[in-house]
N, C-alpha and C positions, 0 to 999 in steps of 0.2 A: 504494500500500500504506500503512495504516495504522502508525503511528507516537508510539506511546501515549507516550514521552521525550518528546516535540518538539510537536505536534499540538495540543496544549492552547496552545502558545504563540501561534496563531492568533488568538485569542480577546483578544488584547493589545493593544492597537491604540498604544500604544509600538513592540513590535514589528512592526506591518505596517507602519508607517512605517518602522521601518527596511528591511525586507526592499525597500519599494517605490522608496527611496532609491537599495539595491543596483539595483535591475532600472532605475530612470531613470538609471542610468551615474553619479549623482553622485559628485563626488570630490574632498577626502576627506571623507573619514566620520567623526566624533567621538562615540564613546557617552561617558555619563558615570554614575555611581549604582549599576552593576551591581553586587553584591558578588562578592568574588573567588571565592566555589564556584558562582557560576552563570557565570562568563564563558569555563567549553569549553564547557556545557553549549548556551550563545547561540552560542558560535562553531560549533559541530558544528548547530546545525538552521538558522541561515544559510544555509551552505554544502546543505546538503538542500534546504533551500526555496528557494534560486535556482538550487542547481545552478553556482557560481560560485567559483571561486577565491578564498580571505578571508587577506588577509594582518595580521596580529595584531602591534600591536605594542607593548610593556609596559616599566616602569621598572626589573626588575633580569631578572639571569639563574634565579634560584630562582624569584620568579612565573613566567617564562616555561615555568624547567622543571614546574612546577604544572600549567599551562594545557595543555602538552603533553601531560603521562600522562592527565589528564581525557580530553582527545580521545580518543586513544588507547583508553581506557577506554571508550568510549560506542563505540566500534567504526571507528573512523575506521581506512585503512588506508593512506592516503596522506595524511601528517601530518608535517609536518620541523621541527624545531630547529635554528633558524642563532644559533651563538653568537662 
């Protein structure tokens, strides 16, 4: 199914590298550049386009809780906050 949020990110070939990273099991993963309103956005179509568990992890509790209602927002249903 089409995925008119996410879909375009295809077309990024920053992001197939990452996605291709996730699926060759690398580990860990360092993104760097994102700015902070696109980074539920990457984390929520990650997790779509592998299909994988993404564990996030940020320098205060307020980006976190940010990063969190974004997911949430974009319709994530299974999304947790470990503080």
């Amino acid at each position: 199914m089409k995925n008119f949020l996410i879909d375009p990110l295809r077309n990024l070939e920053p992001y197939n590298r990452l996605v291709k990273d996730i699926e060759d099991k690398r580990s860990p993963i360092q993104t760097y550049g994102i700015i902070d309103e696109s980074i539920g956005h990457i984390v929520y179509a990650l997790q779509e386009h592998t299909d994988r568990q993404i564990l996030l992890l940020t320098y205060s509790e307020t980006r976190s809780k940010r990063i969190y209602e974004d997911i949430k927002n974009l319709g994530k249903k299974q999304v947790y906050l470990l503080s």
